[in-house]
N, CA, C and O atoms as a MOPAC input file, in Angstrom:
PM7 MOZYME 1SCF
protein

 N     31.49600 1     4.47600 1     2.92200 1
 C     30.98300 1     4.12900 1     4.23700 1
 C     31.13300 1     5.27400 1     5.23100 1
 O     30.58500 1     5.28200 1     6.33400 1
 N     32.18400 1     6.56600 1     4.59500 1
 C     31.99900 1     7.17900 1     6.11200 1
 C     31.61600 1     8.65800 1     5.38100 1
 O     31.96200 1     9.46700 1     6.24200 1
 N     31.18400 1     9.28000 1     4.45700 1
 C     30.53000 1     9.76300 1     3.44000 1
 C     29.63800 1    10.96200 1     4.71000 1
 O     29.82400 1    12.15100 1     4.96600 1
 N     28.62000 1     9.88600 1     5.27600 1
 C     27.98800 1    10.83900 1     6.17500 1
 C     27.82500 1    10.94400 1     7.48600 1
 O     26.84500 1    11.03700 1     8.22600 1
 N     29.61700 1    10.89200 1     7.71000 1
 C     29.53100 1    10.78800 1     9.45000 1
 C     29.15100 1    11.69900 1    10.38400 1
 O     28.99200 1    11.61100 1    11.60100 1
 N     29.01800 1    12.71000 1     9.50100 1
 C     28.28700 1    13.77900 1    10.27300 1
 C     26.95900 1    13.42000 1    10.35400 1
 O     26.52700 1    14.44200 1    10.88600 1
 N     26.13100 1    12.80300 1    10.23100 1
 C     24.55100 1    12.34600 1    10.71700 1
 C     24.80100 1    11.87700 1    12.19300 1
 O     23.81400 1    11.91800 1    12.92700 1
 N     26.26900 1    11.33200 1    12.85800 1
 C     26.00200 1    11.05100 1    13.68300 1
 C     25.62400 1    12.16700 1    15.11900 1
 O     25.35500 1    11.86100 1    16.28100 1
 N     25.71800 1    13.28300 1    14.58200 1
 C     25.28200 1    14.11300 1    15.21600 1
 C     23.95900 1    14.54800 1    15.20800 1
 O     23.49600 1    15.43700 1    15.92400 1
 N     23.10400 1    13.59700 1    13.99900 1
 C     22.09100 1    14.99500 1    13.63600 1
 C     20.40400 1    13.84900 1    14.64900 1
 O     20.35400 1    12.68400 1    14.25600 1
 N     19.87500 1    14.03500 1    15.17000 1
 C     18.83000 1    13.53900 1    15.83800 1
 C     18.20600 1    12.28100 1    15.17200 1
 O     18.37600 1    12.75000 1    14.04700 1
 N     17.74400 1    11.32400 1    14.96900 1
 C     17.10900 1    10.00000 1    14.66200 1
 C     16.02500 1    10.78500 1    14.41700 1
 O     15.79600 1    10.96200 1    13.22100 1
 N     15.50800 1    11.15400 1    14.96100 1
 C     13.93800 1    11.75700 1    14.69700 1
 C     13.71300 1    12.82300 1    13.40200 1
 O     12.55400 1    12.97800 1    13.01700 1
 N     14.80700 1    13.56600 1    12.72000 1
 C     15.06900 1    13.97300 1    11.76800 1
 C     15.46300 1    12.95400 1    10.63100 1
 O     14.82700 1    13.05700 1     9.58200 1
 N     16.61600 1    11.80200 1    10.72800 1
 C     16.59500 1    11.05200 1     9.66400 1
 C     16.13500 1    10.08800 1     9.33000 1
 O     16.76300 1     9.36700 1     8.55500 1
 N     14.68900 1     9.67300 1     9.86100 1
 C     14.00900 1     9.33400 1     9.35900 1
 C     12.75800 1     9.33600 1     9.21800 1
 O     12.09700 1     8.31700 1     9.41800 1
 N     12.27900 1    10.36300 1     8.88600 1
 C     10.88100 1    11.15200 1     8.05900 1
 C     11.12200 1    11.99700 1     7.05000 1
 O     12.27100 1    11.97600 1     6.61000 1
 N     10.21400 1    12.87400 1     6.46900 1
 C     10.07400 1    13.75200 1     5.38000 1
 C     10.66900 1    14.82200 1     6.19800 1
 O     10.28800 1    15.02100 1     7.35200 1
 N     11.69600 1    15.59300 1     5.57000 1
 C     11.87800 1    16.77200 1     6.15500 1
 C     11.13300 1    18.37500 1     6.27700 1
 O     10.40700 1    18.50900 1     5.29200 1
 N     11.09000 1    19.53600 1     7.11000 1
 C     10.65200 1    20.48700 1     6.87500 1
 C     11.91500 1    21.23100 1     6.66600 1
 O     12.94800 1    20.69700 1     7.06800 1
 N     11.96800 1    22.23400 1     6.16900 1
 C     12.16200 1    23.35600 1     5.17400 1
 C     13.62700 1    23.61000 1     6.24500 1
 O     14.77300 1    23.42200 1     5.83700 1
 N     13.39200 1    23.92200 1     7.21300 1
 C     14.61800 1    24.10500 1     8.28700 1
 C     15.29900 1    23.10800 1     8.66400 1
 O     16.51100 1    23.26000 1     8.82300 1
 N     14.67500 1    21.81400 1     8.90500 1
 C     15.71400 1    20.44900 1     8.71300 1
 C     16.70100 1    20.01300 1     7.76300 1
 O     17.82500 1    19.51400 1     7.81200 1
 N     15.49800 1    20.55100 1     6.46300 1
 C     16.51000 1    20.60100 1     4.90400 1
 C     17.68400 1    20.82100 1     5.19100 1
 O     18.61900 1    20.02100 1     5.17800 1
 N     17.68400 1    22.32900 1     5.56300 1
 C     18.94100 1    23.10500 1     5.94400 1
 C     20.12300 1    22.42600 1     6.94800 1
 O     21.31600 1    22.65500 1     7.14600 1
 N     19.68700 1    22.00300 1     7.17700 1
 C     20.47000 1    21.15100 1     8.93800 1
 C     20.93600 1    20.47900 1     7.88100 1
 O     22.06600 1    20.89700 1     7.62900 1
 N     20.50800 1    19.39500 1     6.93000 1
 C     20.90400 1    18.29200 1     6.51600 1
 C     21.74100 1    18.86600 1     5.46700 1
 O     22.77100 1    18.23400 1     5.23200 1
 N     21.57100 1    19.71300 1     4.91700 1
 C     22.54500 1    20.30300 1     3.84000 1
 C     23.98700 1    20.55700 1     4.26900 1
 O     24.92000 1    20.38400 1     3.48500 1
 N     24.16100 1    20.97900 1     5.55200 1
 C     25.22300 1    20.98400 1     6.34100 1
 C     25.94600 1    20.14600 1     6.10200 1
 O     27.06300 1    20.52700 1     5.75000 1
 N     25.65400 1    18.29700 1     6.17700 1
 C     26.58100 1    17.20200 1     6.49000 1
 C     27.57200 1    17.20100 1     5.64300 1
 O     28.66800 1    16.97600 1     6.15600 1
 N     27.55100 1    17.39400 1     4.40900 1
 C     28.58000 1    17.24600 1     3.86700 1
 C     29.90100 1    17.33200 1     4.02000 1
 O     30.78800 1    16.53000 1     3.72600 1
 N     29.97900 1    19.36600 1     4.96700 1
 C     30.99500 1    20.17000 1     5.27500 1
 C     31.30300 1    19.50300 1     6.28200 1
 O     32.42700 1    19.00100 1     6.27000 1
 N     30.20200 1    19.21600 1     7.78200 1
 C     30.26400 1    18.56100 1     8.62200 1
 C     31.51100 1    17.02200 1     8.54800 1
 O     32.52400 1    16.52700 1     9.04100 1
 N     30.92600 1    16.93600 1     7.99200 1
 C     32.03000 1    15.28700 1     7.72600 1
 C     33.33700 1    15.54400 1     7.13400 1
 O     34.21600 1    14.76600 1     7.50500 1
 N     33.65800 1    16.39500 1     6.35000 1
 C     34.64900 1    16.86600 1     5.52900 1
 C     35.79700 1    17.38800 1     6.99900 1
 O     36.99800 1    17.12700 1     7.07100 1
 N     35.05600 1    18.07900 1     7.92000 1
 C     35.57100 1    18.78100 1     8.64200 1
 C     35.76100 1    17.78600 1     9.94300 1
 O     36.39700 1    18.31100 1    10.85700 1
 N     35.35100 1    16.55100 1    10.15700 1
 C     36.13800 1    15.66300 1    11.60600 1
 C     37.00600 1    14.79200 1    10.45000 1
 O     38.17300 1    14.47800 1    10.68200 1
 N     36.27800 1    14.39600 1     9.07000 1
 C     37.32500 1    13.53300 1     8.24500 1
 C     38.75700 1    14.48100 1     7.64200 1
 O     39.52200 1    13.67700 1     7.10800 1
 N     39.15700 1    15.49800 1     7.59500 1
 C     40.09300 1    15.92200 1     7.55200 1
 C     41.33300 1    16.35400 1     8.23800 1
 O     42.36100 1    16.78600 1     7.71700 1
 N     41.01700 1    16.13000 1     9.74000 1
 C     42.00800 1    15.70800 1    11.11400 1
 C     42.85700 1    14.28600 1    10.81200 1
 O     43.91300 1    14.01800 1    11.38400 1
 N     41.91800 1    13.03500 1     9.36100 1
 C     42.81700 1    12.04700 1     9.35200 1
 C     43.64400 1    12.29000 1     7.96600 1
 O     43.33500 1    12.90200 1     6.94400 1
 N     44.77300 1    11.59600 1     8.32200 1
 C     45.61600 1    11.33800 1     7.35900 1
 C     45.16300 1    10.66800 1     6.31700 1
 O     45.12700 1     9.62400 1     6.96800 1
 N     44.83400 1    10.38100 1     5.41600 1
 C     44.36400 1     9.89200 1     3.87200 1
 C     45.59200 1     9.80800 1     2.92300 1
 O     46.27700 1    10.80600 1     2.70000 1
 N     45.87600 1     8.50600 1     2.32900 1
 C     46.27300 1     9.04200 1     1.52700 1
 C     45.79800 1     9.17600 1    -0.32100 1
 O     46.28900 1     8.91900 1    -1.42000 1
 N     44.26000 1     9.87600 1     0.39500 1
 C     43.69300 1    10.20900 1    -0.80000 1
 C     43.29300 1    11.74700 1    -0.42300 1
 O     43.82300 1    12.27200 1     0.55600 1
 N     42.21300 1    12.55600 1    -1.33400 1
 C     41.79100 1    13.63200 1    -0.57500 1
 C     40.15900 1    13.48800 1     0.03400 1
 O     39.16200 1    14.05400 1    -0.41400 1
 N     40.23500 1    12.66100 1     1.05200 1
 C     38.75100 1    11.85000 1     1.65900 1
 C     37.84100 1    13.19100 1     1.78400 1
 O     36.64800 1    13.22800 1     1.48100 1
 N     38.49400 1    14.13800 1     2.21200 1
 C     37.94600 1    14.88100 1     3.46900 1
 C     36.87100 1    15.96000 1     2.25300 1
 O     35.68300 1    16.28000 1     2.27600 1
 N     38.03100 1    16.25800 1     1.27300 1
 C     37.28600 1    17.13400 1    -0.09500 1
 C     36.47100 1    16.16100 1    -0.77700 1
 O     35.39500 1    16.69100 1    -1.05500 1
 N     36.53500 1    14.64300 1    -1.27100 1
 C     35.86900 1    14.20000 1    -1.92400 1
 C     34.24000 1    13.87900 1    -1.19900 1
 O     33.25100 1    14.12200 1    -1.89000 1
 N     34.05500 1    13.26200 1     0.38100 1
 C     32.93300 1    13.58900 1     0.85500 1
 C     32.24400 1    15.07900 1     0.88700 1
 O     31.07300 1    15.33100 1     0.60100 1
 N     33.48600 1    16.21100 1     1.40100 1
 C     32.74900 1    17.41100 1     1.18100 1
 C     31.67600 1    17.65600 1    -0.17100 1
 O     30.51100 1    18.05300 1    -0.17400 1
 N     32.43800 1    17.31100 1    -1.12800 1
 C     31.69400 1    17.37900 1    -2.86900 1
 C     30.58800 1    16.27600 1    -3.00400 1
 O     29.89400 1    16.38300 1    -4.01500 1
 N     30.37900 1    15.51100 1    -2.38500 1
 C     29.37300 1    14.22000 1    -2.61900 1
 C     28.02400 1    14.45100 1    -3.04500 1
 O     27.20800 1    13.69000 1    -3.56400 1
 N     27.94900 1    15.86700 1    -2.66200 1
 C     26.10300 1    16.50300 1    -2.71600 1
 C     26.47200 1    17.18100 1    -3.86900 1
 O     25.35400 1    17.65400 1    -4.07600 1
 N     27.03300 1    17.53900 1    -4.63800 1
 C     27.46000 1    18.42200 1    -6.02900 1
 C     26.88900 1    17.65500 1    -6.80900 1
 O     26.84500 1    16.42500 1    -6.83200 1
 N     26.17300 1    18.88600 1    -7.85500 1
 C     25.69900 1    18.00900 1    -9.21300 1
 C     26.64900 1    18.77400 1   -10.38000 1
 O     27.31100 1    19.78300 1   -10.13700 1
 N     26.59900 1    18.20200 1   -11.50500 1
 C     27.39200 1    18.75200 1   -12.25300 1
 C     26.99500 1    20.12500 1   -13.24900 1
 O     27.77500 1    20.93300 1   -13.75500 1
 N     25.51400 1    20.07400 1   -13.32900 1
 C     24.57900 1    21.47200 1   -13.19200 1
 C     24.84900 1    22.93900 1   -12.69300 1
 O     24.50000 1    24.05200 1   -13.08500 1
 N     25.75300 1    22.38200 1   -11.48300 1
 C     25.99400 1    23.72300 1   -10.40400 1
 C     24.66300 1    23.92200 1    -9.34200 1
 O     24.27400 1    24.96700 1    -8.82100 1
 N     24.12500 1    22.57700 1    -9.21700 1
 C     22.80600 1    22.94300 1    -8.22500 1
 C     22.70100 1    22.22500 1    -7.12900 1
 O     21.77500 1    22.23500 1    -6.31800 1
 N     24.01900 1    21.37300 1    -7.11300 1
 C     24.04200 1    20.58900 1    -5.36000 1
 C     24.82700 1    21.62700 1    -4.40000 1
 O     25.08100 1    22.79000 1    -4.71300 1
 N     25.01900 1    21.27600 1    -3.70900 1
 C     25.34500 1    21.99300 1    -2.09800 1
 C     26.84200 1    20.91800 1    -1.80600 1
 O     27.17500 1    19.88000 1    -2.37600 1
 N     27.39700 1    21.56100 1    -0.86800 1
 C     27.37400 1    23.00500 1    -0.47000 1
 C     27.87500 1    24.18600 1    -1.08500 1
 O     27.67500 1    25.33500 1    -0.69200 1
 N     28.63700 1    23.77900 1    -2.22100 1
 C     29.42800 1    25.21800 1    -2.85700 1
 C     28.55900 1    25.52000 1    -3.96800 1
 O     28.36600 1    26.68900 1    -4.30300 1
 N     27.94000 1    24.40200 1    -4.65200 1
 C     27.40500 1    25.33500 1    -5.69300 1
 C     28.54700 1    24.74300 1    -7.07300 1
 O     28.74100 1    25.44900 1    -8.06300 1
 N     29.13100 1    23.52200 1    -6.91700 1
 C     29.93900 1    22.79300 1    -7.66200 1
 C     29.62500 1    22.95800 1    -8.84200 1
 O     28.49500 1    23.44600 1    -8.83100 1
 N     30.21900 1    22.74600 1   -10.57000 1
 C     29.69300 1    22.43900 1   -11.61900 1
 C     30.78400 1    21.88700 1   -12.63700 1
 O     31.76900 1    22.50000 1   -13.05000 1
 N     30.39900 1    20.62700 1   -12.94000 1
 C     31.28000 1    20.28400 1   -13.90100 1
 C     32.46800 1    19.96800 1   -13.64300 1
 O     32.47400 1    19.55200 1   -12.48400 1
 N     33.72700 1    19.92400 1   -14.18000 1
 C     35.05200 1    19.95800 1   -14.00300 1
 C     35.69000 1    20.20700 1   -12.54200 1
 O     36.66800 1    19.64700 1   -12.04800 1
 N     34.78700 1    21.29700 1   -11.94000 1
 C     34.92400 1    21.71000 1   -10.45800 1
 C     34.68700 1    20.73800 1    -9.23400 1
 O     34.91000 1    20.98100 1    -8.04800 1
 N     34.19200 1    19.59700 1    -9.78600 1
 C     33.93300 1    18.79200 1    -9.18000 1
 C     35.24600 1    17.50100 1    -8.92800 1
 O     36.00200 1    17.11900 1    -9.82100 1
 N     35.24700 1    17.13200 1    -7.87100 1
 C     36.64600 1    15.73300 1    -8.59000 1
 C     35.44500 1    14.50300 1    -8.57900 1
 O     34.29600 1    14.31900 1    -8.17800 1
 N     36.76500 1    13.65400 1    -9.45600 1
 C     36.17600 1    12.76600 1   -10.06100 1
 C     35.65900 1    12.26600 1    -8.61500 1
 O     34.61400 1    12.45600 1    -7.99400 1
 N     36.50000 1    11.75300 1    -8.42600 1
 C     36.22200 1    10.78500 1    -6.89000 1
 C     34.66200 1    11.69200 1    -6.43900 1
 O     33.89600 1    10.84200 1    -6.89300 1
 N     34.21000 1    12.21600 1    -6.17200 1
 C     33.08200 1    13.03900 1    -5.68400 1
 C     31.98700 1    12.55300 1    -6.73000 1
 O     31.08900 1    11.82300 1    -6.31000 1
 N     32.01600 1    12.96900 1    -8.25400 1
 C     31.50300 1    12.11800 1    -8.66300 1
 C     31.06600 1    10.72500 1    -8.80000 1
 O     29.88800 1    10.39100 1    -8.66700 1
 N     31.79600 1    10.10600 1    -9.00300 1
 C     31.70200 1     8.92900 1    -8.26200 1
 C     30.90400 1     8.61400 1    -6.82900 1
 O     29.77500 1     8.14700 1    -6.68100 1
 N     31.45100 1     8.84600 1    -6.26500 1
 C     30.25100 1     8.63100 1    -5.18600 1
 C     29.15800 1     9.34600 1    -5.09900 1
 O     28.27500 1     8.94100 1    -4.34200 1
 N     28.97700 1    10.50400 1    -5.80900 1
 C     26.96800 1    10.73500 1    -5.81700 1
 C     26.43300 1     9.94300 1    -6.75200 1
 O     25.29500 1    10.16300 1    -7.16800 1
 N     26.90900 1     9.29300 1    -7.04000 1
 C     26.05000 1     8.39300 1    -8.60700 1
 C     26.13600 1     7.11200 1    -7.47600 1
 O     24.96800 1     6.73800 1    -7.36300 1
 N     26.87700 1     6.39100 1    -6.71300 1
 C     26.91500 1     5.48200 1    -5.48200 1
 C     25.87900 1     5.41900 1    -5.09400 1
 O     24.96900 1     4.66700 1    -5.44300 1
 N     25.92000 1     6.76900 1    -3.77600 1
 C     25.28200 1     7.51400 1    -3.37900 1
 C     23.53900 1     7.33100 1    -3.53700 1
 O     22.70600 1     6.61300 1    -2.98300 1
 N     23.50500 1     8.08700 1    -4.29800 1
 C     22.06200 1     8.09200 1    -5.06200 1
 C     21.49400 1     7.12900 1    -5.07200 1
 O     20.36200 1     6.99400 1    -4.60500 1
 N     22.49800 1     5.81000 1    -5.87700 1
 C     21.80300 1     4.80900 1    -6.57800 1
 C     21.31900 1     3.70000 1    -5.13600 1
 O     20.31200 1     3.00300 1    -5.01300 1
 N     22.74000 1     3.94500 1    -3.99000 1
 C     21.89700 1     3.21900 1    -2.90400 1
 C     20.53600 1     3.92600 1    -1.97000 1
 O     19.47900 1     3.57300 1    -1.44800 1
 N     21.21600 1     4.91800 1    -2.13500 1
 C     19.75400 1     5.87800 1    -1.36300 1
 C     18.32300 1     5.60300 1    -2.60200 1
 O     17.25600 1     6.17400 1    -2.37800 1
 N     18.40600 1     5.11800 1    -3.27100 1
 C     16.83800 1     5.65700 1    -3.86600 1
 C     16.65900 1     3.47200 1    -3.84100 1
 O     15.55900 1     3.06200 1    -3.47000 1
 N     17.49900 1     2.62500 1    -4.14400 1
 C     16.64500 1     1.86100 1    -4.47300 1
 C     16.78900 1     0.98600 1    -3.11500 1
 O     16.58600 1    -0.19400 1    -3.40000 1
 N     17.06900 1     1.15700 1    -1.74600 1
 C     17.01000 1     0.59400 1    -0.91300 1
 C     16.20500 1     1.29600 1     0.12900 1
 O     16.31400 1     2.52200 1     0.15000 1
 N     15.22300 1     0.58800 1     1.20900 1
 C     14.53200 1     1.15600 1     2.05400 1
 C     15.11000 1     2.69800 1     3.18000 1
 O     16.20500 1     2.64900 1     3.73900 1
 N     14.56800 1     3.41300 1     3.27100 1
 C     14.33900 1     4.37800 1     4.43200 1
 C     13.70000 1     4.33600 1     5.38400 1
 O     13.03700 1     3.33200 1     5.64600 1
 N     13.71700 1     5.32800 1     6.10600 1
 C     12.83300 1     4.64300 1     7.38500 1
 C     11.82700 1     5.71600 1     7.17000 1
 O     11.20000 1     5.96400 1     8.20000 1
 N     11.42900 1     6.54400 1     5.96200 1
 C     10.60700 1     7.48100 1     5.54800 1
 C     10.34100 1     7.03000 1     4.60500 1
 O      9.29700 1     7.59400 1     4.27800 1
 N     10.67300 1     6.12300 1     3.65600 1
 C      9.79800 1     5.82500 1     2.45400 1
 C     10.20200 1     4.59100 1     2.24100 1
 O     11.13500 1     4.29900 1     2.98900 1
 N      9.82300 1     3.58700 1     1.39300 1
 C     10.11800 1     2.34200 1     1.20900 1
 C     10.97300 1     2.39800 1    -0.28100 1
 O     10.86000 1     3.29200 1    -1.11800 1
 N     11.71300 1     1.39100 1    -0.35900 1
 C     13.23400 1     1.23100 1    -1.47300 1
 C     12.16000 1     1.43400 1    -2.38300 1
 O     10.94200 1     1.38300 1    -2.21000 1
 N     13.18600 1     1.78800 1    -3.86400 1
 C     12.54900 1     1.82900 1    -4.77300 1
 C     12.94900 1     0.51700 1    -5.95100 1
 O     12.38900 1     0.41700 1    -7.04200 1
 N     13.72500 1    -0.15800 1    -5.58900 1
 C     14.89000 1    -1.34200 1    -5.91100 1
 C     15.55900 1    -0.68200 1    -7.57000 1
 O     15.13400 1     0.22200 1    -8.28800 1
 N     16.79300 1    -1.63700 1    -7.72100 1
 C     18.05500 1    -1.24700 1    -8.18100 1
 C     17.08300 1    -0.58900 1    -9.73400 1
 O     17.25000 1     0.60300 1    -9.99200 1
 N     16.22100 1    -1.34200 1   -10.57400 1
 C     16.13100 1    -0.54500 1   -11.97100 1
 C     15.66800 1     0.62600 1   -11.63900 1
 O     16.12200 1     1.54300 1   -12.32300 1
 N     14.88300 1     0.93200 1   -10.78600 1
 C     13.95400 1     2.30500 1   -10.57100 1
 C     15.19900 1     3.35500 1   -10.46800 1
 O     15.22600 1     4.42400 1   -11.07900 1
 N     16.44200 1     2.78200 1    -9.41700 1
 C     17.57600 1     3.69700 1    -8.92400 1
 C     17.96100 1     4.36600 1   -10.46700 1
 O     17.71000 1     5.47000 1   -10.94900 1
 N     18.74100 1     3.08400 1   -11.04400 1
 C     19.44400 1     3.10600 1   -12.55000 1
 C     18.57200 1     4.45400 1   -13.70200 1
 O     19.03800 1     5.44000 1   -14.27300 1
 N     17.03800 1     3.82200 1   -13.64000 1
 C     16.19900 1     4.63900 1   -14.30100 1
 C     16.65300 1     5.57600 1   -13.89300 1
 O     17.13200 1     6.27300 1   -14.78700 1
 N     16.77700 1     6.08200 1   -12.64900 1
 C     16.69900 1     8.26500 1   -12.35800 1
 C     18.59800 1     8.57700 1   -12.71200 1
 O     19.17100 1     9.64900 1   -12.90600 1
 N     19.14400 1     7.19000 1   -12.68200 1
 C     20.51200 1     8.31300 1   -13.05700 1
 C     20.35400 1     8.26400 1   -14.46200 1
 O     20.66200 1     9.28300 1   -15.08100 1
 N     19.96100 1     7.34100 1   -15.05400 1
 C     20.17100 1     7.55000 1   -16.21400 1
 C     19.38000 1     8.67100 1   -16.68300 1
 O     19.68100 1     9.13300 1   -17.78400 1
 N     18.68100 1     9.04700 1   -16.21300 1
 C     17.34400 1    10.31700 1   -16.36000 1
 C     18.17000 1    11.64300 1   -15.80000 1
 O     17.76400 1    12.64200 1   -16.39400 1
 N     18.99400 1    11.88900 1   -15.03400 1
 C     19.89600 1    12.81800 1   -15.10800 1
 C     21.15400 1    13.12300 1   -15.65000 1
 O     21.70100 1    14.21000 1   -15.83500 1
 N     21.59700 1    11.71000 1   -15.92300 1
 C     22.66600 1    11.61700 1   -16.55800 1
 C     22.98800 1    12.63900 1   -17.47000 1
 O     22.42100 1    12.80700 1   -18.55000 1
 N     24.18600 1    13.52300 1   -16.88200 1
 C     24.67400 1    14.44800 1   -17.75500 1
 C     24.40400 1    15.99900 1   -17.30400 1
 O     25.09300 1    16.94600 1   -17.68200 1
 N     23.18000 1    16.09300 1   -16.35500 1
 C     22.50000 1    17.05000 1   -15.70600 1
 C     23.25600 1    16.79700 1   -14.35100 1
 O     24.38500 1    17.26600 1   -14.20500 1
 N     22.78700 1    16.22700 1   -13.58100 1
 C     23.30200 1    16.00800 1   -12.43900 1
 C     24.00600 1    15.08300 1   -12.03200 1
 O     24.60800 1    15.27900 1   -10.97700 1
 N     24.13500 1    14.01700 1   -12.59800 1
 C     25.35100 1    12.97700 1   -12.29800 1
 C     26.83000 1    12.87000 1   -14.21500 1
 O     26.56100 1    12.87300 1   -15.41600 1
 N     27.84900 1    12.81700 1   -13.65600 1
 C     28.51600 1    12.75300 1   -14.71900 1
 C     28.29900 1    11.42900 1   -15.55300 1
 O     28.26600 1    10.28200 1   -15.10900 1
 N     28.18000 1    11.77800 1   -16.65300 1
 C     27.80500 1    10.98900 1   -17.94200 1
 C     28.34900 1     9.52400 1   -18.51000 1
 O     27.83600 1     8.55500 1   -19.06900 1
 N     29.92400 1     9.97600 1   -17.96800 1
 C     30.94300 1     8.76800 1   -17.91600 1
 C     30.29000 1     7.97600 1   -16.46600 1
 O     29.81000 1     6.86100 1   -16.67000 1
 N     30.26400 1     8.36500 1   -15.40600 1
 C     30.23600 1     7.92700 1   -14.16900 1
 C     28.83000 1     7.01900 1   -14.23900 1
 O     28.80200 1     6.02100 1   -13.51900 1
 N     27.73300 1     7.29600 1   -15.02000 1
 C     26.87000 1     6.47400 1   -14.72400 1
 C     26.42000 1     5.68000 1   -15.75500 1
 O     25.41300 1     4.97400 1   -15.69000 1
 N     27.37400 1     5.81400 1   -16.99500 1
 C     27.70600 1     5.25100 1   -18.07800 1
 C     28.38200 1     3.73800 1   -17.63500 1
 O     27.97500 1     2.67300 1   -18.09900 1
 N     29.61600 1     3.87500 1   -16.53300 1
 C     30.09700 1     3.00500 1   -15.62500 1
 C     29.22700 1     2.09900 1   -14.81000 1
 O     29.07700 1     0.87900 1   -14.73500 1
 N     28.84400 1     2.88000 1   -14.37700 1
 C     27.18300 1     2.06000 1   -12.88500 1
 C     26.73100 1     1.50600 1   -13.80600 1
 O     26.89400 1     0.32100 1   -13.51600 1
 N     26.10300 1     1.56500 1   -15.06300 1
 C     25.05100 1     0.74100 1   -15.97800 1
 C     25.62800 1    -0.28400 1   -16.35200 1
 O     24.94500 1    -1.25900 1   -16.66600 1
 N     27.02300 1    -0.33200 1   -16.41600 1
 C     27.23300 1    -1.52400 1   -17.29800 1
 C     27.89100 1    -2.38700 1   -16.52400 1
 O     28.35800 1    -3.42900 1   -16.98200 1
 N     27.99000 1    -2.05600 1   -15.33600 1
 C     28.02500 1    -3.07700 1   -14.12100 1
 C     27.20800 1    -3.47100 1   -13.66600 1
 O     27.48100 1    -4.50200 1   -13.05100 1
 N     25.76400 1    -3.05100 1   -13.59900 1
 C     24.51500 1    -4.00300 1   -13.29100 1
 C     24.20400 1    -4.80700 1   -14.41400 1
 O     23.97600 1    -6.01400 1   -14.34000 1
 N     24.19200 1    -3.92500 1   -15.78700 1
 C     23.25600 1    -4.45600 1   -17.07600 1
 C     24.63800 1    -5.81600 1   -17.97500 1
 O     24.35100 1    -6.91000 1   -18.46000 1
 N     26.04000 1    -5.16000 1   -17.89300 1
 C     26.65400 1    -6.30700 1   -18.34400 1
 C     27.58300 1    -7.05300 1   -17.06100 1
 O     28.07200 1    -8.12800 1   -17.40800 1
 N     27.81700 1    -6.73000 1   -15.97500 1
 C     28.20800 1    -7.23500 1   -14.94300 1
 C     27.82000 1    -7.84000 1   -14.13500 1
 O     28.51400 1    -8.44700 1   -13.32000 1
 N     26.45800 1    -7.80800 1   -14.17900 1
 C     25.56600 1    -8.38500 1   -13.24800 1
 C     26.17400 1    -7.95400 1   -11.58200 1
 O     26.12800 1    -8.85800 1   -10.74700 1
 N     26.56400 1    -6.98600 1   -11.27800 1
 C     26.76000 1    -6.79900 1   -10.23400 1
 C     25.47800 1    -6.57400 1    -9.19300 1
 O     24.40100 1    -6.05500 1    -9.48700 1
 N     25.91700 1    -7.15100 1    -7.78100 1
 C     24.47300 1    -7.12500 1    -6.90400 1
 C     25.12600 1    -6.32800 1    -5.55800 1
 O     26.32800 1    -6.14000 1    -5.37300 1
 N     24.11400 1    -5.94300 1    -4.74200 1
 C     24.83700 1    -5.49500 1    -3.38300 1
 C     24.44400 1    -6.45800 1    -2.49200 1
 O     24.06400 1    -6.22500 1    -1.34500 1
 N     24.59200 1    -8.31800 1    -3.37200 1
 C     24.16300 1    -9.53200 1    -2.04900 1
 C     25.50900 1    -9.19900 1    -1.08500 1
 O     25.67200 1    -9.80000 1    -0.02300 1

């Protein structure tokens, strides 16, 4: 839930449309952004690094460092496979949801590339044998 508190800085009129090429950039920021007011709190987890990593793929092709694999913590993993799966199958105010199988379909379609293998090995078998919902 607090993943991207740095948007609360970033304009309404940017998050929600298609971005241009220099907005990209703005938005690539949040990660660090959030890492950096969430690390003034006390945790007693490492909040502040695991949102920083949230945009990491395990490839080495998310932002902001350029993460890969092992370099990543779990916890970070974990939440881009979250992440993802709520961002793609629920509405935007730039595109309409794509709902939960369409989500499942693209991790499982990266699975191993960009989301960890175990991690969305996990997500599947909480919708497909858990029946888990986000009622």
């Amino acid at each position: 839930m607090i993943h991207d508190v740095s948007k609360i800085g970033i304009p309404t009129e940017i998050l929600t449309r298609t971005l241009s090429e220099l907005e990209h950039h703005l938005i690539r920021d949040h990660p660090q952004l959030s890492s950096d007011i969430l690390k003034t709190i006390d945790f007693s987890w490492p909040v502040a690094e695991i949102v920083r990593q949230h945009q990491e793929k395990m490839d080495g092709s998310g932002y902001p460092r350029g993460l890969k694999g092992d370099e990543i913590l779990m916890e970070a993993r974990i939440l881009v496979v979250a992440d993802v799966l709520e961002s793609l199958a629920f509405h935007r105010p730039y595109r309409p949801g794509h709902g939960i199988e369409k989500a499942l379909e693209e991790l499982k379609r990266q699975r191993g590339k960009f989301y960890d293998g175990a991690v969305v090995d996990a997500c599947l078998r909480l919708f497909k044998e858990k029946s888990f919902n986000f009622a």
